[in-house]
C-alpha positions, -999 to 999 in steps of 0.1 A, spaced: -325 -143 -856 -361 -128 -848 -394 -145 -841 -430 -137 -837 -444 -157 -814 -481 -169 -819 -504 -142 -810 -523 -152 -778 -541 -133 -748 -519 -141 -718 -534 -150 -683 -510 -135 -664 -500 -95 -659 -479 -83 -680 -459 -64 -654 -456 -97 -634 -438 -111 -664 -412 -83 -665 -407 -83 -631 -400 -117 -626 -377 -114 -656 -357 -88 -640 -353 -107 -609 -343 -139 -623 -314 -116 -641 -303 -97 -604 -300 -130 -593 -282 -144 -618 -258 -122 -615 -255 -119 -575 -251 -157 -571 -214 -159 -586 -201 -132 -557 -220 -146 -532 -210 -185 -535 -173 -172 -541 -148 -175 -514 -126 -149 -517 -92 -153 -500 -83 -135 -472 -55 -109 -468 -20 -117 -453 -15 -132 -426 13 -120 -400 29 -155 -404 35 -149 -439 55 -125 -432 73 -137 -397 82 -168 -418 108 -146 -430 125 -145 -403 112 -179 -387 122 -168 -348 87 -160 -333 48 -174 -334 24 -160 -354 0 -164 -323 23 -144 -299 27 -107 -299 65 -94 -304 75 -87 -267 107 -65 -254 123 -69 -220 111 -42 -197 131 -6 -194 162 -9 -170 180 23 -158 211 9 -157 226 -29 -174 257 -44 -181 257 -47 -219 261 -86 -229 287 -90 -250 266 -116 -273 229 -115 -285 222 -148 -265 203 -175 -284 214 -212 -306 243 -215 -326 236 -205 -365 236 -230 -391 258 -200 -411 288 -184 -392 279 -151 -381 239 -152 -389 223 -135 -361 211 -162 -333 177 -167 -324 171 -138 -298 165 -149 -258 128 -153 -247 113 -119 -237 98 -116 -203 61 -121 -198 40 -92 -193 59 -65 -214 47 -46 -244 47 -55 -280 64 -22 -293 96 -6 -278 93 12 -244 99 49 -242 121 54 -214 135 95 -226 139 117 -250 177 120 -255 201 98 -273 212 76 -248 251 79 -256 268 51 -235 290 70 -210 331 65 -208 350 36 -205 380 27 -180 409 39 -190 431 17 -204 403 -15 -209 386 -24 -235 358 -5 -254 331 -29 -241 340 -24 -202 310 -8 -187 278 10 -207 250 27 -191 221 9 -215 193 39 -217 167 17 -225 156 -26 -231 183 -40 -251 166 -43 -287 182 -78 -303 183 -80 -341 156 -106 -343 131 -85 -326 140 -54 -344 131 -73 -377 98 -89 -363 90 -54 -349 98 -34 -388 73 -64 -401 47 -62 -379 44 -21 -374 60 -3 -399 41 19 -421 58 10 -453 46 -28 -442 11 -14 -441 13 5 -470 30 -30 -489 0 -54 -478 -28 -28 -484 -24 -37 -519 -37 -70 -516 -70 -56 -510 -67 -37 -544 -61 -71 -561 -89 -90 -545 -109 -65 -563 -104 -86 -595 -126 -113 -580 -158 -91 -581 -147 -76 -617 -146 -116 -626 -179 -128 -611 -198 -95 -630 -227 -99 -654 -239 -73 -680 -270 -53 -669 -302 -62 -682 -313 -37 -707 -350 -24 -706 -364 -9 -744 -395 -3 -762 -409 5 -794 -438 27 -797 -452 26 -836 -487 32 -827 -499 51 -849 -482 43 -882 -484 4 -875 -508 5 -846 -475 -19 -829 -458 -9 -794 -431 -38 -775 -422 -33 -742 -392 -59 -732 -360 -64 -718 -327 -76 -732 -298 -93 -719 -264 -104 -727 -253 -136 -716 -219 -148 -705 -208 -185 -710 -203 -202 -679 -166 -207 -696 -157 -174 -696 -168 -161 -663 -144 -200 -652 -114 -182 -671 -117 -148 -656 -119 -162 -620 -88 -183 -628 -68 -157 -641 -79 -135 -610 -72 -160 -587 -37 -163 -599 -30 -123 -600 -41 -121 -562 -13 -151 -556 12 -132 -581 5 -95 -559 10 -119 -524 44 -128 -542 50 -91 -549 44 -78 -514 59 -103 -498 94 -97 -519 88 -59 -508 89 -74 -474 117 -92 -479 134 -60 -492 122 -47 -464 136 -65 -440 173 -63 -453 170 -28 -451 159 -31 -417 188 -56 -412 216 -29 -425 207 -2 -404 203 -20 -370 244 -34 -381 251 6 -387 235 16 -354 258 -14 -335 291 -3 -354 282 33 -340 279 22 -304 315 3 -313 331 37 -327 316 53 -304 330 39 -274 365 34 -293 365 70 -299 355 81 -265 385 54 -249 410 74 -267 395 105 -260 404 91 -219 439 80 -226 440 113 -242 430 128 -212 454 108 -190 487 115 -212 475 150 -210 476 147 -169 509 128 -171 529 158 -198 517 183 -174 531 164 -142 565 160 -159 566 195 -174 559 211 -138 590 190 -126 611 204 -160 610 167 -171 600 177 -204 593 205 -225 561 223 -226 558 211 -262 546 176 -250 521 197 -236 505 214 -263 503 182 -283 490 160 -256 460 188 -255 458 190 -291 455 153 -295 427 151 -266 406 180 -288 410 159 -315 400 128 -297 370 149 -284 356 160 -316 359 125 -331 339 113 -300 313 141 -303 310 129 -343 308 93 -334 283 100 -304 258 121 -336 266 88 -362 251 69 -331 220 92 -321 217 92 -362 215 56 -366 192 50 -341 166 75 -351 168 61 -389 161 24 -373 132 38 -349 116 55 -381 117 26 -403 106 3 -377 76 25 -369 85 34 -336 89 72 -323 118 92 -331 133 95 -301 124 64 -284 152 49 -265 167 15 -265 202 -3 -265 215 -29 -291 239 -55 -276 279 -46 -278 304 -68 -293 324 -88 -275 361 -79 -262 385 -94 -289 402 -117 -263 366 -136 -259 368 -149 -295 344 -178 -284 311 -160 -273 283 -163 -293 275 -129 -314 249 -116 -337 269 -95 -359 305 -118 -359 310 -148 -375 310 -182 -361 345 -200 -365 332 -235 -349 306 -239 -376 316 -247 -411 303 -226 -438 279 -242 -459 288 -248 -495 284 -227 -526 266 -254 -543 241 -260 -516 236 -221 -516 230 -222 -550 201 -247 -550 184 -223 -519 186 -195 -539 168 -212 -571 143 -225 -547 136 -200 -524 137 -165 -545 108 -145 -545 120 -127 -581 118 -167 -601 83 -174 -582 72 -142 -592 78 -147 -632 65 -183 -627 30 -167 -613 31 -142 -643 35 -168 -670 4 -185 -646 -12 -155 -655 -3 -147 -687 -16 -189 -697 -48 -178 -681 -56 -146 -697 -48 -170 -727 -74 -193 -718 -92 -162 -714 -88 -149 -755 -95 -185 -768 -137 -184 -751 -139 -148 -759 -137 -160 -792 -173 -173 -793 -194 -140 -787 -221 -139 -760 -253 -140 -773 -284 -113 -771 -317 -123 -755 -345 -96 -763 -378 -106 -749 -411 -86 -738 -447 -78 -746 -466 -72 -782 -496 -52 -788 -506 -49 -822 -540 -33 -838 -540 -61 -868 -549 -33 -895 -572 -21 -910 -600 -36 -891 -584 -56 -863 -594 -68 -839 -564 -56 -816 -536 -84 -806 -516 -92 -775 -487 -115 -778 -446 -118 -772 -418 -113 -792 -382 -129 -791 -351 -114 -807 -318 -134 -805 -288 -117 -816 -254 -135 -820 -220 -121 -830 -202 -139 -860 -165 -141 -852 -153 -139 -886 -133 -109 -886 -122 -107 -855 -118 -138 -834 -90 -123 -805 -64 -132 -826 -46 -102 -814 -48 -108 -779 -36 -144 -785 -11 -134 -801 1 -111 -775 -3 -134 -747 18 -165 -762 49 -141 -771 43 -125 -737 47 -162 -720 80 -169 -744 90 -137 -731 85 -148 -697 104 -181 -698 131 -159 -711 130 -142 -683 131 -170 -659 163 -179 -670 182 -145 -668 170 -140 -637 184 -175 -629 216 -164 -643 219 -133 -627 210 -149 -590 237 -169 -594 262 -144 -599 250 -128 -570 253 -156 -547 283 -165 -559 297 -128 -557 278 -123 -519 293 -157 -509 333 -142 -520 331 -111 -500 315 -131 -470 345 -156 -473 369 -123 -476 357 -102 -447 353 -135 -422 392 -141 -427 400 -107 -421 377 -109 -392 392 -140 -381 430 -123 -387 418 -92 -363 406 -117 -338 437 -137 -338 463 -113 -331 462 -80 -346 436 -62 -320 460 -79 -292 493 -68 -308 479 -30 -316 457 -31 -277 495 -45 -260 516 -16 -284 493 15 -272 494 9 -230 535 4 -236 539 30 -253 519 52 -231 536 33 -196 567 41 -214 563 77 -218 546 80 -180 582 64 -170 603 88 -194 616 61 -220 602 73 -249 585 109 -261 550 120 -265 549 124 -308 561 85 -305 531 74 -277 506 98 -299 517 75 -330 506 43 -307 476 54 -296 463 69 -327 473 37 -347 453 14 -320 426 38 -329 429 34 -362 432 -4 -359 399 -8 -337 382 13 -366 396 -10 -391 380 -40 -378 346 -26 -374 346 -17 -412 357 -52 -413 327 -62 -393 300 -42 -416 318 -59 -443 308 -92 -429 275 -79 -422 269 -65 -454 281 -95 -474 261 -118 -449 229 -98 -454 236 -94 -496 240 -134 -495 207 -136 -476 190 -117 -502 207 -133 -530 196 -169 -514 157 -155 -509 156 -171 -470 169 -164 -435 205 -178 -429 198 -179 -393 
């Protein structure tokens, strides 16, 4: 549509006029982003929540550095709701640091136990004793991959200034002076619906809550990762000091061959086996002791600490103390809860089915979206007239008015709708496979923890006792001459063996307990 307006001699200037007009359109189009409260990035207790141990107002605190501890044989804390979840760590001392304390540069290998005791006797702790809670609140707070994971929220908030923006005014004239003695000098604008610019800030809104979804299931990822190595550095410690017992017994049958083979009490055969079992016994130690010094650089570097900062996980307890609390072993005085009850966590609580919620949110918002795109904006073009009213004038001032509006005949974002409702049937689809496959894994994570907590409870019961009682007989008995050295060997590398056993028994705990912590979406603590 175009007018002429009536020709008239304004009263005000001319360059007034425009620039009020561009004002009034800067304005316009500042005003959305200014009165908009955009929302701010995560907060730490949205990702501590994950863990639900420590306040969001207090900083992550360690125990200060001690040269020399007594390892407690439990992590401390409440009884778990789940057996074997890791209890709520003890309160930190006030006044220490938020990050773990440097104390050396080496590996801190815990030194030899008594011979003949347990694996758990004595160890020389080379730093503050890092408990699994802390470890986790320590990953979330100052690992890099955290940072890198919650800097993308600031990349979606961007969608709220692409939602609140305006098209620029556009500034034109038409100089046909001397063929029509006619110039115009205006400006023209595009106007969005008050709708549209609505939908866009809705459908913005909800992709900022869908990418706080996404980060915080990459912390929650996060976090069981974090989880699986601190179990892998506490295993080593266990091997370790298992491997370096029998490398002492080793050391002991050793002294006692030689003794009886000075006196002609046996061959010098017992000899060379008793050493060659003590290499042997050595080397596995020196292997364990690297597995250790391996895990615990892997856990400093994805917690964001320094490589080689030193600190000391809690032990696990002697066998024969089967009712001290643990973080790593499973609590027989609490029931386990039930499948069924697990089941309705996990379809509450799982990050992966609020996700696919948010995106059908989304995707019925973009949707919105399509259906007002489908009136066009309309075209304002207004300005100045000058015209010399040919042949004999006199010359003219006036304004002119063009409005220009888009017909959506043809194309009415039928494609996009289109699109956008098979894109939300897709979604609902979606929803219910991934319900599906949750349950399977709960059910399957929930089996295996079932599995390795009897096998637990089996090695608790009488199997470490029986194999412990077996290898100091066998080795009395060959110190007293009943029995030979290939036969006390046997014994000691089968309690060996045994020990080993049940620590693969306890990362299969742990590793079943962590998968059916993922596979419920929450803490199990």
């Amino acid at each position: 549509m175009r007018t002429q307006g009536c020709r008239r001699r304004l009263t005000l200037p001319a360059c007034f006029t425009k620039s009020w007009i561009v004002c009034a359109l800067l304005l316009a189009q500042l005003q959305p982003s200014l009165a908009f409260n955009a929302p701010q990035p995560i907060k730490h207790s949205d990702m501590l929540r994950l863990n639900g141990t420590v306040d969001d107002t207090m900083p992550v605190k360690l125990p200060p550095p001690a040269a020399s501890t007594i390892a407690p044989a439990s992590g401390g804390g409440t009884t778990a709701p789940l057996p074997g979840a890791a209890p709520t760590a003890p309160a930190p001392a006030p006044g220490t640091t938020g990050t773990i304390p440097e104390t050396g540069a080496g590996t801190g290998a815990p030194v030899p136990v008594r011979p003949g005791g347990t694996a758990h006797s004595a160890t020389t702790q080379p730093g503050p004793i890092l408990h699994i809670t802390e470890a986790l609140n320590i990953g979330l707070l100052q690992s890099p991959r955290v940072a890198a994971a919650r800097a993308q929220l600031e990349i979606s908030k961007a969608l709220y200034a692409t939602a609140t923006q305006l098209p620029n005014p556009v500034f034109g004239t038409d100089y046909g002076y001397i063929a029509e003695q006619t110039y115009r000098t205006g400006v023209q604008n595009t106007f969005d619906p008050p709708w549209k610019i609505a939908f866009r800030l809705l459908a913005a809104k909800r992709q900022v809550k869908q990418s706080k979804l996404e980060i915080l299931n990459t912390l929650w990822l996060f976090r069981n990762d974090v989880r699986r190595t601190y179990t892998e550095l506490v295993v080593a410690q266990e091997s370790y000091s298992t491997l370096n017992a029998l490398a002492e017994l080793s050391q002991e049958l050793l002294d006692v061959a030689q003794k009886r083979f000075s006196v002609g009490d046996v061959p010098e055969l017992d000899v060379l086996k008793a050493r060659l079992a003590l290499s042997h016994a050595q080397i596995d130690a020196e292997q364990g002791r690297r597995r250790m010094s391996r895990a615990k650089q892997q856990l400093n570097v994805m917690v964001g600490a320094q490589l080689n900062r030193e600190y000391s996980v809690p032990t696990l307890p002697p066998f024969h103390l089967r009712a001290e609390k643990s973080e790593l072993l499973p609590d027989f005085t609490t029931p386990v809860p039930r499948l069924h009850d697990l089941l309705d966590q996990a379809i509450t609580n799982r990050l992966e089915l609020k996700i696919t919620k948010q995106q059908i949110l989304v995707a019925q918002a973009q949707l919105y979206n399509a259906i007002g795109n489908i009136l066009p904006d309309p075209v304002l073009a207004t300005g100045n007239s000058a015209t010399g009213n040919p042949p004999s004038g006199p010359k003219m001032f006036g304004f002119y008015m063009i409005m220009n509006f888009e017909l959506p005949v043809l194309t009415f974002s039928q494609g996009d709708i289109v699109k956008l409702k098979a894109t939300i049937r897709q979604l609902f689809h979606q929803y219910h496979s991934q319900e599906n496959q949750i349950t399977g894994e709960v059910a399957g994570a929930y089996n295996n923890l079932m599995a390795a907590r009897a096998q637990i409870h089996t090695y608790q019961d009488h199997v470490l006792a029986d194999s412990q009682e077996v290898a100091q007989l066998a080795r009395l008995s060959y110190q007293v001459g009943q029995s030979d050295i290939t036969a006390t060997l046997a014994a000691l590398q089968a309690n060996e063996q045994t020990r080993s056993q049940y620590l693969a028994a306890v990362t299969s705990y742990q590793q079943a307990f962590t998968d059916l912590e993922q596979a419920v979406g929450e803490p199990l603590q």
